[in-house]
C-alpha positions in Angstrom: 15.4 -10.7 21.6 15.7 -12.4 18.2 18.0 -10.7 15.6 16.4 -9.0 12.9 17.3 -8.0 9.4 17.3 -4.3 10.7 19.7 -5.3 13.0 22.0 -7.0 11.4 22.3 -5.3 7.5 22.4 -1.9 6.2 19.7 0.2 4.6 21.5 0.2 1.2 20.8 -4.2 1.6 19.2 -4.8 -1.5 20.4 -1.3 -3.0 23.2 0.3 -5.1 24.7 3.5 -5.3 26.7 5.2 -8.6 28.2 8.4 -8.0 25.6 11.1 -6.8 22.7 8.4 -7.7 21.2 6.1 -4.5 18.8 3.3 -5.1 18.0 2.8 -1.5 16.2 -0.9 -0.9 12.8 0.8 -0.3 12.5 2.4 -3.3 13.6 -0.9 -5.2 10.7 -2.7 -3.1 8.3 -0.3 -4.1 8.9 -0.3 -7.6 8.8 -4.7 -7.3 5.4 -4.0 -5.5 4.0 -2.1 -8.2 5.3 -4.3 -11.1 4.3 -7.5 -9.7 0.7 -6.1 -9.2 0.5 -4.9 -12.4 1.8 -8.3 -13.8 -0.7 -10.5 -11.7 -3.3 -8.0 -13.2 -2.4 -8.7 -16.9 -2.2 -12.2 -15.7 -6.3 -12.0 -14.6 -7.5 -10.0 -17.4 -6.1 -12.8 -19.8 -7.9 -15.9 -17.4 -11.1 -13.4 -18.1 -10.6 -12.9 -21.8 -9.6 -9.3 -22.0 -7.1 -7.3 -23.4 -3.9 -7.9 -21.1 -2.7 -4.7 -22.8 -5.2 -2.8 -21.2 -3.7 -3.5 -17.8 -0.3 -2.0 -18.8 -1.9 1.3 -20.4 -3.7 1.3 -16.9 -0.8 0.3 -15.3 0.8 4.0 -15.6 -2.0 6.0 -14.5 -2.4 3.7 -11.4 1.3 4.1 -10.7 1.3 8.1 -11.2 -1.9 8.3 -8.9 -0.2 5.9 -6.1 2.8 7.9 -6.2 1.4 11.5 -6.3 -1.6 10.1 -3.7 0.6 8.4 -1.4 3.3 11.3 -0.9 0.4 14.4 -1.1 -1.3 12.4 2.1 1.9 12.0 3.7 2.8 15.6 3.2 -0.8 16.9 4.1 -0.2 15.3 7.6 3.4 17.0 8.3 2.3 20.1 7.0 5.1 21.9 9.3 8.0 19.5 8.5 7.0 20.4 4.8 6.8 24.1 5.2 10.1 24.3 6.4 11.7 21.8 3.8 9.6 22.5 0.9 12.4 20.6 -1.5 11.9 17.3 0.2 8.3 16.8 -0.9 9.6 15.6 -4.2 12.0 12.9 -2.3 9.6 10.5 -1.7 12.4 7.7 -2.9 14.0 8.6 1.1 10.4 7.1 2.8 7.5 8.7 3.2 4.1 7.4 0.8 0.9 6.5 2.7 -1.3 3.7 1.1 -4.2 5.0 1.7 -3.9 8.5 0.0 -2.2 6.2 -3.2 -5.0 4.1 -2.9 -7.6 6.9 -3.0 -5.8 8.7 -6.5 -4.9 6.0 -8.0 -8.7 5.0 -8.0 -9.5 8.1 -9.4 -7.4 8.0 -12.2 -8.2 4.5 -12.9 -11.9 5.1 -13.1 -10.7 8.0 -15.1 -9.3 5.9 -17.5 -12.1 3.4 -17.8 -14.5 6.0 -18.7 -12.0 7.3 -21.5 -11.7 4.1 -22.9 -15.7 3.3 -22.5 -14.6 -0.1 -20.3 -16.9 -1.9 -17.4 -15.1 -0.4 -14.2 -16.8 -3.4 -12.0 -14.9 -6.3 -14.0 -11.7 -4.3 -14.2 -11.8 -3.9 -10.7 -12.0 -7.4 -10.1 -9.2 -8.2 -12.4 -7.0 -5.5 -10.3 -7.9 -6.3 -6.8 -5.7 -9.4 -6.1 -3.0 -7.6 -7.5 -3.3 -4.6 -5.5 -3.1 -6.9 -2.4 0.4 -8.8 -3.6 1.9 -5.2 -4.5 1.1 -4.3 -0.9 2.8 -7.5 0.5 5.8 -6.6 -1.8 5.9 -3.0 -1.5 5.6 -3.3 2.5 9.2 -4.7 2.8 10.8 -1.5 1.5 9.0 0.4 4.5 10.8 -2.4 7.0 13.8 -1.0 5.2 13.4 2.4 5.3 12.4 1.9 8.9 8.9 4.0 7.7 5.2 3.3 9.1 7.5 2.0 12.4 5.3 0.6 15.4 5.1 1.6 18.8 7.6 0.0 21.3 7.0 -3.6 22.6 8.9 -6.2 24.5 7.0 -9.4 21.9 9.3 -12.1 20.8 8.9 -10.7 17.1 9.7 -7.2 18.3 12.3 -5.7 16.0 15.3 -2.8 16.9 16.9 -0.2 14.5 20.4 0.2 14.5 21.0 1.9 11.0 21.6 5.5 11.8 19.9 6.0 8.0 16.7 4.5 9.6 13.5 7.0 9.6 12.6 4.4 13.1 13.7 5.4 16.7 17.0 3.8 17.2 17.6 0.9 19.2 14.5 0.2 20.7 12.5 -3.0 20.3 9.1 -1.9 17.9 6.4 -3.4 16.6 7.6 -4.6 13.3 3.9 -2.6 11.9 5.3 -2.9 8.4 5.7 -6.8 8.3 1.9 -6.4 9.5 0.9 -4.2 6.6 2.9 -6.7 4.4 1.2 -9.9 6.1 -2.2 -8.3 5.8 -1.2 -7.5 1.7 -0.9 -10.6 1.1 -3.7 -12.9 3.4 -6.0 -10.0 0.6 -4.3 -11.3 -2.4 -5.2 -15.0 -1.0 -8.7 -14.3 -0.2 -9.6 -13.0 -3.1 -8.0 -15.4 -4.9 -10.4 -18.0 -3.2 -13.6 -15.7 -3.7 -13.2 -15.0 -7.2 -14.6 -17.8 -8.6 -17.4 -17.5 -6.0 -18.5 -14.5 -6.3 -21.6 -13.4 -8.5 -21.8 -10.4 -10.0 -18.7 -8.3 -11.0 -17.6 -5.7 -8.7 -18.2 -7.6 -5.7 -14.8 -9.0 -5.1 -13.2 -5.5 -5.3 -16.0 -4.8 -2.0 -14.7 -7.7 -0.5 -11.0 -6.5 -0.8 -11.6 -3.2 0.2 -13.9 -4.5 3.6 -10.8 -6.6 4.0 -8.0 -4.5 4.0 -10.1 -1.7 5.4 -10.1 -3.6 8.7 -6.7 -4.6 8.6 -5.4 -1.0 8.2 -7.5 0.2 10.9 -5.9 -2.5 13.2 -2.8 -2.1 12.2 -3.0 1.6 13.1 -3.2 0.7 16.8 0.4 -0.4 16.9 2.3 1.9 14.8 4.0 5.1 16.6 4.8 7.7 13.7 2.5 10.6 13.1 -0.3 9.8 10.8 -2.4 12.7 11.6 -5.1 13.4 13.8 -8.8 12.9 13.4 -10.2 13.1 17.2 -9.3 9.8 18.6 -8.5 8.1 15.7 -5.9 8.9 12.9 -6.6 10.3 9.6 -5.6 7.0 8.1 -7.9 5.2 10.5 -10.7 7.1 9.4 -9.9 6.6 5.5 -9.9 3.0 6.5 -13.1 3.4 8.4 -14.6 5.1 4.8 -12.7 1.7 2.8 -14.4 -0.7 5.3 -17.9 1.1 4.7 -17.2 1.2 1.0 -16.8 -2.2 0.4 -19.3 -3.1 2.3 -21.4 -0.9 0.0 -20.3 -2.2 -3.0 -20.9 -5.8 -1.6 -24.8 -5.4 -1.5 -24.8 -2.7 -4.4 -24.0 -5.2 -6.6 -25.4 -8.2 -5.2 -28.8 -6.4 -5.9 -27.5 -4.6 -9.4 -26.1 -6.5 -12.5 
């Protein structure tokens, strides 16, 4: 078995602590995720000839709706942990955001904005999809951290094992490392539709491909992780919100191959 970073450092790696205040390593990655999607966005909308601004005024809305998405998913699907620790649904900082419900409030509120400010949602989703997929890659690495969105147990050369008694992973046990996936997927989106964006036609299409993308990732990915993501029949709840992103984006695709 290979040593790992888990292994071999602390949760508190790449965080601080003063007095009663803890920034813990996830919550630093997290924040790095969201910042450097939010720059790489400013840095599109300026190669398109629009308002840069506009990404940061955006910027905050997407952030609120990630945050409140993400943790209200994650709290929907441990509804009994929850009930009997009502004051830990504000911790999110300790681990515990799902993507998917971020993703899904965070849209809202960005098309939200975009009506408010009378702007073409197709091209601003274009400009933000890229970045979405490098604050994924980024933000991913806190969740290795944290030992969050853990994998099921393996015996694979790249296997990782918890030791920090912090970590929200099962403890000395050789897991999938799930969240390196999550983070490898984040970033093979940001490179695709890097490639595409110059290729594609009409303006919302590269947001479809993104979403078809990562869609299928997520639902892969799914297979090998071990914590609770709720249940759906078969499948998780997250698989099936993947299922809807795949379907989506295949939607949008043709939508707007035939609409201009």
């Amino acid at each position: 078995m290979f040593p790992t970073i888990i292994e071999i450092a602390p949760f508190m790696l790449f965080g601080f602590k003063l007095g009663p205040f803890a920034l813990h390593t996830y919550g630093l990655f997290v924040a790095a995720g969201f910042l450097l999607g939010i720059a790489w966005s400013m840095r599109e909308a300026r190669a398109r000839g629009l308002n840069p601004d506009t990404v940061s005024d955006l910027g905050f809305y997407i952030i609120l709706g990630a945050i409140l998405g993400a943790r209200l998913l994650y709290v929907l699907i441990n509804p009994v942990y929850f009930w009997n620790n009502p004051l830990e649904i504000l911790m999110f900082w300790k681990g515990g955001l799902v993507f998917s419900g971020g993703a899904i409030l965070a849209t809202v509120f960005a098309l939200a904005f975009m009506r408010a400010r009378k702007e073409d949602p197709w091209l601003w989703m274009d400009v933000l999809a890229p970045g979405i997929g490098l604050g994924e890659a980024v933000g991913r690495i806190g969740c290795l951290a944290a030992g969050c969105c853990y994998g099921a147990v393996c015996d694979l050369p790249w296997a990782i094992t918890f030791f920090d008694p912090e970590s929200l992973a099962p403890l000395h046990v050789p897991l999938h490392p799930t969240q390196l996936y999550h983070s490898l997927a984040g970033l093979i989106c940001f490179a695709v539709t890097l490639a595409l964006k110059s290729r594609t036609r009409n303006t919302g299409q590269l947001m479809g491909i993104f979403l078809a993308l990562f869609g299928s990732f997520r639902f892969v990915i799914e297979l090998f992780r071990a914590d609770y993501r709720g249940d759906f029949g078969p499948v998780s709840v997250t698989q099936v919100i993947a299922l809807g992103a795949v379907c989506l984006g295949l939607f949008i695709i043709q939508y707007r191959r035939r609409n201009v």
